[in-house]
C-alpha positions as CSV (number, residue, x, y, z in Angstrom):
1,X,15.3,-42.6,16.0
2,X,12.5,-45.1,15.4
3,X,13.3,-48.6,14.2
4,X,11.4,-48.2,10.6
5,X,13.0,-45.7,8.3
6,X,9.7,-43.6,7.5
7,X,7.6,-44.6,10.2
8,X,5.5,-41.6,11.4
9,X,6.7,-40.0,15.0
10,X,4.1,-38.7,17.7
11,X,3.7,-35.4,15.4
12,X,2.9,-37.2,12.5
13,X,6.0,-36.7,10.3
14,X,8.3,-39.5,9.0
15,X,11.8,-39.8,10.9
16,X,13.9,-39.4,7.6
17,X,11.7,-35.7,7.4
18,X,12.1,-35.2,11.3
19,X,15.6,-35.7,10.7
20,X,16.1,-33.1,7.9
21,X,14.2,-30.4,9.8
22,X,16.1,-27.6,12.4
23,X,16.0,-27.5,15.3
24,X,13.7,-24.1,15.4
25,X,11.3,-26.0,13.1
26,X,11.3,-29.1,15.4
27,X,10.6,-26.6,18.5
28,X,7.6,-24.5,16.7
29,X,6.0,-27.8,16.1
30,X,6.5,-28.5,19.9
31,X,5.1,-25.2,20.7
32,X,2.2,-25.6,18.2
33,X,0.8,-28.7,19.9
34,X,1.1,-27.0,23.5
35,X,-0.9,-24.3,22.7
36,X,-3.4,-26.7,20.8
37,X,-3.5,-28.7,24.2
38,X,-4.1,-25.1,26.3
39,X,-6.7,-24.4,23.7
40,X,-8.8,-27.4,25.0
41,X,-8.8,-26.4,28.3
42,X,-9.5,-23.3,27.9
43,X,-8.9,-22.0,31.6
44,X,-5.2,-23.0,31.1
45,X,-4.6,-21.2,28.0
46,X,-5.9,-17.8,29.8
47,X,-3.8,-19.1,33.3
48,X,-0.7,-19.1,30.7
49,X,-1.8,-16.0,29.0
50,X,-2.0,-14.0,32.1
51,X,1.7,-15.7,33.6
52,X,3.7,-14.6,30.3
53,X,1.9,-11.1,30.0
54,X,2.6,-10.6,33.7
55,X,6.9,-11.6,32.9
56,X,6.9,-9.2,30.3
57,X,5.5,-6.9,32.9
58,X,8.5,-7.6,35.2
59,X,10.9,-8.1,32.6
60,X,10.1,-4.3,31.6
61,X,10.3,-3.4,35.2
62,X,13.5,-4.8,36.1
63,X,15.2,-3.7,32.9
64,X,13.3,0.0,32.4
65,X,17.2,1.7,33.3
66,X,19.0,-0.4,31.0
67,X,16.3,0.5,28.0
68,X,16.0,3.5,28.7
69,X,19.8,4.3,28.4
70,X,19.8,2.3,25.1
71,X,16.7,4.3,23.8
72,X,18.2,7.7,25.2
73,X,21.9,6.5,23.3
74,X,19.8,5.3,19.9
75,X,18.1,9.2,19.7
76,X,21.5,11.0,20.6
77,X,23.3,9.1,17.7
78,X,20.6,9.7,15.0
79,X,19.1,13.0,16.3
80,X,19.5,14.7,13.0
81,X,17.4,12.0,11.3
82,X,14.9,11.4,13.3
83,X,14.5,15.1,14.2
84,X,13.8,15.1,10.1
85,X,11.6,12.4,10.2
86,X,9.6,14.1,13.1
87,X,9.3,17.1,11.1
88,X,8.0,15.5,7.9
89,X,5.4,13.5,9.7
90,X,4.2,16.7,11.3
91,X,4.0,18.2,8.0
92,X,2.0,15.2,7.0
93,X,-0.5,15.2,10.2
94,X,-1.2,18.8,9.0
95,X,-2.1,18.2,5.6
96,X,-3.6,15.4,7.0
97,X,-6.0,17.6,9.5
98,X,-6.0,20.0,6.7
99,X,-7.7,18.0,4.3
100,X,-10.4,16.8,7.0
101,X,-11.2,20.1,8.4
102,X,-11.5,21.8,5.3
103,X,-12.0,19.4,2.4
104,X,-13.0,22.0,-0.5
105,X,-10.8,24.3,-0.1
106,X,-7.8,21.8,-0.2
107,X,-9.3,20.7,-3.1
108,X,-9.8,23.5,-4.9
109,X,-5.7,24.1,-3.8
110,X,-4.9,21.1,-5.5
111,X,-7.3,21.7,-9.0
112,X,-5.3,25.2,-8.8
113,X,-2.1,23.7,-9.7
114,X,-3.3,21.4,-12.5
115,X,-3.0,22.9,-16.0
116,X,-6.2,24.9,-17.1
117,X,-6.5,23.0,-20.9
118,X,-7.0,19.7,-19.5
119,X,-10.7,18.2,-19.2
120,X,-13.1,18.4,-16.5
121,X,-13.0,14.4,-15.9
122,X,-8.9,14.4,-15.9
123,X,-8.6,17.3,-13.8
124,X,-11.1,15.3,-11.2
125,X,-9.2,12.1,-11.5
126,X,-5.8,13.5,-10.3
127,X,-7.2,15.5,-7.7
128,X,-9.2,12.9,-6.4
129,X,-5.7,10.4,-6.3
130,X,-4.0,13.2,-4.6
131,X,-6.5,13.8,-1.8
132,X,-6.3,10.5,-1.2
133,X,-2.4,10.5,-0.7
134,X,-3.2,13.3,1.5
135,X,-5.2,11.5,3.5
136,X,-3.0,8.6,3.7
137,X,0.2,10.7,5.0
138,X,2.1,10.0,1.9
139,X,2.1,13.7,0.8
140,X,2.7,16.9,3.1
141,X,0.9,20.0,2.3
142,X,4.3,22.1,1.0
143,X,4.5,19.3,-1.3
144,X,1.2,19.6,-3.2
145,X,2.9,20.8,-6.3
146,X,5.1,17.9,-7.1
147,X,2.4,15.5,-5.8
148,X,0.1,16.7,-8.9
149,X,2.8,16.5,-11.1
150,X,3.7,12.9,-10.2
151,X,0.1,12.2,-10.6
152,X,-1.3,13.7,-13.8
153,X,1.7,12.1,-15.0
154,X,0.8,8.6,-13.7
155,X,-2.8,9.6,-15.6
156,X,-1.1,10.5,-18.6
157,X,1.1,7.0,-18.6
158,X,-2.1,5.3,-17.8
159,X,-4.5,7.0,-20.8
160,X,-1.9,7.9,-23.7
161,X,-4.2,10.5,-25.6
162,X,-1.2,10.6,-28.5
163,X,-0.3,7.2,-29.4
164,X,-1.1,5.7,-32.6
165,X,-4.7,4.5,-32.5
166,X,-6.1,1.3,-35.0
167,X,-8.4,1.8,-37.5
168,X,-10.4,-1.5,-36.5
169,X,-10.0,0.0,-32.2
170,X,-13.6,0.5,-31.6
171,X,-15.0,4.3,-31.0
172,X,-15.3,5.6,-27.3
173,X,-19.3,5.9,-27.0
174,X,-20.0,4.5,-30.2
175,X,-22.1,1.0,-30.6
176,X,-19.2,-0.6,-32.2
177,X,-18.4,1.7,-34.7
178,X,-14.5,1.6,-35.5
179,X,-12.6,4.3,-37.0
180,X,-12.0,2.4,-40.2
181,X,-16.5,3.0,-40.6
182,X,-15.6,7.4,-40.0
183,X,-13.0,7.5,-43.1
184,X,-14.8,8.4,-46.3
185,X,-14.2,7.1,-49.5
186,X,-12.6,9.9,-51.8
187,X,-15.5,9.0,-54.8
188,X,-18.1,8.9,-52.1
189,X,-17.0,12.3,-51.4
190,X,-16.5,13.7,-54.6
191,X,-19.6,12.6,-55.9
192,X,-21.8,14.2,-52.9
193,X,-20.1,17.6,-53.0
194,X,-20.1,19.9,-55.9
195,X,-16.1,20.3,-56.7
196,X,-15.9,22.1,-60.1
């Protein structure tokens, strides 16, 4: 400990802060200003590269029994799950190859299963989300079915079609028209039709 209380050390942090820190905090610093000092030199940093990749080499070597055992124990403990979890991602490559093979016709799969009443643009929106899980593995191909339902419900939550709209909400394609300019006055309307 230095003789000044908050007197900087050599890393540039006051004792009463050095003091405070852990030991694994103190020791990354340590480690962050050797590898600044390979980094200048930049032959040493490779030379130090090449000596730890070539003790993990050896390490791995020495040791291949010992993890292999433990790796051969791990998979005859949980064989039941990962023998599901194998399965699954199979069934999610082949959707997967599916989907890139034959794009259309996995489209035209998933715009099978929506609802026929719903519009052109909608029906395009939730099979375009579902190809995409497709393609990212986070659907398999005998799960299609609940994969549209998840979505067109996740379009539905997004654009509510049936909740109370304002009158002063501007109309969809409209220059600024609101709904409060579409109601007609009842003597407006009386006068211009011929009620007897």
């Amino acid at each position: 400990m230095s003789r000044y209380k908050n007197s900087p050390n050599s890393f540039g942090i006051p004792s009463h802060e050095w003091d405070r820190m852990t030991s694994r905090e103190k020791a990354r610093l340590r480690e962050q200003r050797y590898r600044d000092k390979l980094r200048q030199d930049p032959e040493a940093y490779t030379e130090r590269r090449r000596r730890e990749y070539t003790r993990q080499a050896e390490y791995r070597a020495e040791n291949r029994d010992i993890r292999n055992a433990k790796h051969a124990d791990y998979k005859k403990r949980n064989a039941a799950r990962l023998g599901e979890y194998n399965k699954l991602y199979r069934r999610k490559l082949t959707s997967e190859d599916r989907i890139r093979v034959n794009p259309d016709r996995v489209y035209q799969q998933i715009v099978a299963l929506l609802p026929r009443g719903l519009p052109p643009h909608i029906r395009d929106d939730v099979a375009g989300t579902v190809c995409l899980q497709v393609l990212e593995r986070q659907v398999p191909h005998d799960k299609m079915a609940d994969a549209v339902r998840n979505a067109l419900r996740a379009h539905n939550r997004m654009f509510d079609h049936f909740k109370t709209v304002s009158l002063d909400a501007p109309v969809p394609g409209t220059d600024g028209m609101t709904m409060r300019d579409r109601i007609v006055a009842p003597s407006t309307y009386s006068e211009t039709c011929d009620v007897d």
